[in-house]
N, C-alpha and C positions, 0 to 999 in steps of 0.2 A: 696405506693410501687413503687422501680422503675423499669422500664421497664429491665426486665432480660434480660441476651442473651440467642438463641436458637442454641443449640447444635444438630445438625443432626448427626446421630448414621447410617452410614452404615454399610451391611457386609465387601465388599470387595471382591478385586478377583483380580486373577492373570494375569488377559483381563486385558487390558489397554481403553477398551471401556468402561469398567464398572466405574471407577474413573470417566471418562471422562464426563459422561453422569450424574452421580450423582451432579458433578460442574455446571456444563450445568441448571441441574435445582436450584441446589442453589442460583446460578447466577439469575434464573429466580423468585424465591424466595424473594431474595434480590430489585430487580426492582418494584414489587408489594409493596414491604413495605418499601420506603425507609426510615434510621433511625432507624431501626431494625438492630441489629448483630448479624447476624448469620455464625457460622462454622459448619466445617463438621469435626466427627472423624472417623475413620474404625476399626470395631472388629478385622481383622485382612488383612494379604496381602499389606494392602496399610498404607500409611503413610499419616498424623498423628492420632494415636490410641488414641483412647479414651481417657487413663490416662493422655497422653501429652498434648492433649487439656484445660482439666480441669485444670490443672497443671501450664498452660500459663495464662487460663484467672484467677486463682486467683493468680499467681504474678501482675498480669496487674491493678488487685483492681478490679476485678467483684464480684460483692456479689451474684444473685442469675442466675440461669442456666434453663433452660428448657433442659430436654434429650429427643430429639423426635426418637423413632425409624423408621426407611425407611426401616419399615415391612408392608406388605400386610393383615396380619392371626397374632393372639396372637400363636406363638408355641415357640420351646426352646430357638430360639433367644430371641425374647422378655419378655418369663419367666423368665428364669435362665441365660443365658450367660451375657446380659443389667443390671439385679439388679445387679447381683452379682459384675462387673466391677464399677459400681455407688455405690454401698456399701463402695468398697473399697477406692474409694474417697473420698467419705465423711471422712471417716476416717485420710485420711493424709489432709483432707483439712478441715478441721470441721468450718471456716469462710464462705467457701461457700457451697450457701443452693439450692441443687441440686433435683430437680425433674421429674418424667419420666413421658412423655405425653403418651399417648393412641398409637398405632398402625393405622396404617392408614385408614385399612379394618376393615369390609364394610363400602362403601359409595357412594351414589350416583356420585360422583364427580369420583371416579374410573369406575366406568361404563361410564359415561357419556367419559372421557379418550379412555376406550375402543371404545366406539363406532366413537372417533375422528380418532383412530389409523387403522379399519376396514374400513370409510369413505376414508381416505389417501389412501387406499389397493385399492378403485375401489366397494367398497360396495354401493348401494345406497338403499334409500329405498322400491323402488319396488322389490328389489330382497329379500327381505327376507322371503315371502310366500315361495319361492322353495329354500332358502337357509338352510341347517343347519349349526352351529356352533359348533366350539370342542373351548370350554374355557382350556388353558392348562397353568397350574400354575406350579412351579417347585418342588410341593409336599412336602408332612410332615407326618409324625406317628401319631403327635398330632388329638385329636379328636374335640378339638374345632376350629381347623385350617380345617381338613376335611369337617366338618359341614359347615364352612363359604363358602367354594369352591360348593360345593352341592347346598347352599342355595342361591346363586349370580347365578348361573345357570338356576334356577328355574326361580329366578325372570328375567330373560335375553329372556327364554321362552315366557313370555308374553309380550314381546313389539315386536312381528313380525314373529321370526325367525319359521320356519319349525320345526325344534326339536334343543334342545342342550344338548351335555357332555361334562360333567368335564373330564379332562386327566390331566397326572402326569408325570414330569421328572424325577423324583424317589421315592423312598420311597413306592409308589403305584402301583399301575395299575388299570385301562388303561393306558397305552401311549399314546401320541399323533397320532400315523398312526395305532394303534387297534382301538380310537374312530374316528378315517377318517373313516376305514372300514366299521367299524359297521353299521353308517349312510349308506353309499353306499349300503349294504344289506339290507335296510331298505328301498331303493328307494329313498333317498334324490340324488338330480341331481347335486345339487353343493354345496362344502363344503368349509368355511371359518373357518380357524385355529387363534384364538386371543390370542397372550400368556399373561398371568395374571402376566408379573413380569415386574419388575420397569428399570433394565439395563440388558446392555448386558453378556454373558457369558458362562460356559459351558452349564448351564443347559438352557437356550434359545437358545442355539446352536444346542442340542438334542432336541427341540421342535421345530426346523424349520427343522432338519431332516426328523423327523419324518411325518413333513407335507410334504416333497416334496417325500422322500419313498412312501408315502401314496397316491401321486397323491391328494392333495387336490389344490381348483382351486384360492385359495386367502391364502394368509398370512400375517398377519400384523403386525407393526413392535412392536417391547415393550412399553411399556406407557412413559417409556423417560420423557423429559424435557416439559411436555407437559403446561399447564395455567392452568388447572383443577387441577392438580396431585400438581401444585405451590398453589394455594390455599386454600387447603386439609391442606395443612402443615401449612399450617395460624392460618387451623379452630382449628387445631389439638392443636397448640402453644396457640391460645386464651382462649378453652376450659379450657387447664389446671392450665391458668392465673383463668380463672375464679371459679374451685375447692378451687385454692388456695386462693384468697379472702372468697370465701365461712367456709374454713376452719377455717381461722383464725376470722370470726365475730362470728363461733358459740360458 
């Protein structure tokens, strides 16, 4: 087989930090593997979309594609909006042989992220006995996206912290300055807000809100361009190399 390109599937957004910051890691991306081609397209807002990209690389002679999404949670992005644009490629491109990797989350390599980003904020490790945490991701309806936000929580509990909650930029509630609160009624003395999303934008903008409304005493910044978060995407892109072998010997 030859080595496919890998196609990074962002959302997009009308921030220009958000682009910025998704190249930022591609870029970062790129340095870890050199020899690997990789582009980025965006579902929407930014430019080049999805279709255009596919579009390019099979005029250019690419035969097979990796579509990784630069999603955190499997929900409608990665269900329905992803297939259904990769569907429709295939269809006007039926030479190239297009497939979608896994979602990013969970993984240790995003925790591990977070706790690079919480470190950066002034975190250290003595303070997490009297620290609590509010993990705030920018929420989803979907139920197995909720579940993963709950269950990255849990597990975030047992390496130290005082207590942790999940909070939601939409779709949900808590918010991010209702789960400040709540800890504060509870006696926690200092709270650290970590937002669970990949770039900048509105709904990280409403969760660093929410934490300075909230009076909480640390905030950190998004997972960004980080080596861990660039690696992910590696594991993310090999795995699906490796399905694909698998698939095709059985």
């Amino acid at each position: 087989m030859s080595r496919p390109t890998l196609l990074v599937i962002a959302h997009g957004s009308r921030d220009p930090r958000h682009a910025a910051t998704v190249h930022a890691l591609i870029e970062r991306v790129r340095a870890e593997r050199p020899g690997l081609r990789v582009e980025t397209g965006f579902l929407e807002f930014n430019a080049p979309s999805v279709p255009r990209v596919l579009e390019r690389l099979a005029a250019e002679g690419a035969d097979e594609v990796v579509a990784l999404p630069l999603l955190l949670t499997r929900a409608f992005h990665a269900k329905t909006d992803i297939p259904s644009v990769l569907r429709e490629a295939r269809a006007r491109l039926p030479r190239l042989h297009i497939r979608q990797a896994d979602v990013l989350g969970p993984s240790p390599l995003l925790n591990a992220t977070l706790g690079r980003r919480l470190r950066e904020a002034g975190i250290r490790p003595g303070d997490l006995p009297r620290t609590g945490l509010v993990l705030a991701s920018a929420g989803s309806t979907d139920p197995e996206a909720i579940a993963v936000i709950a269950e990255i929580a849990r597990e975030l509990r047992h390496t130290g912290w005082c207590a942790v909650r999940p909070a939601f930029a939409s779709a949900l509630l808590p918010r991010t300055e209702d789960a400040v609160r709540a800890l504060r009624a509870e006696g926690v003395a200092r709270v650290a807000v970590a937002p669970y999303v990949i770039a900048p934008g509105r709904l990280p903008d409403r969760i660093a809100a929410g934490a300075e409304a909230a009076g909480a005493d640390v905030l950190a910044d998004v997972l960004g361009p980080a080596p861990e978060l660039a690696r992910l995407l590696l594991d993310r892109f090999d795995e699906a190399r490796v399905r694909e072998r698998a698939s095709l010997s059985a």
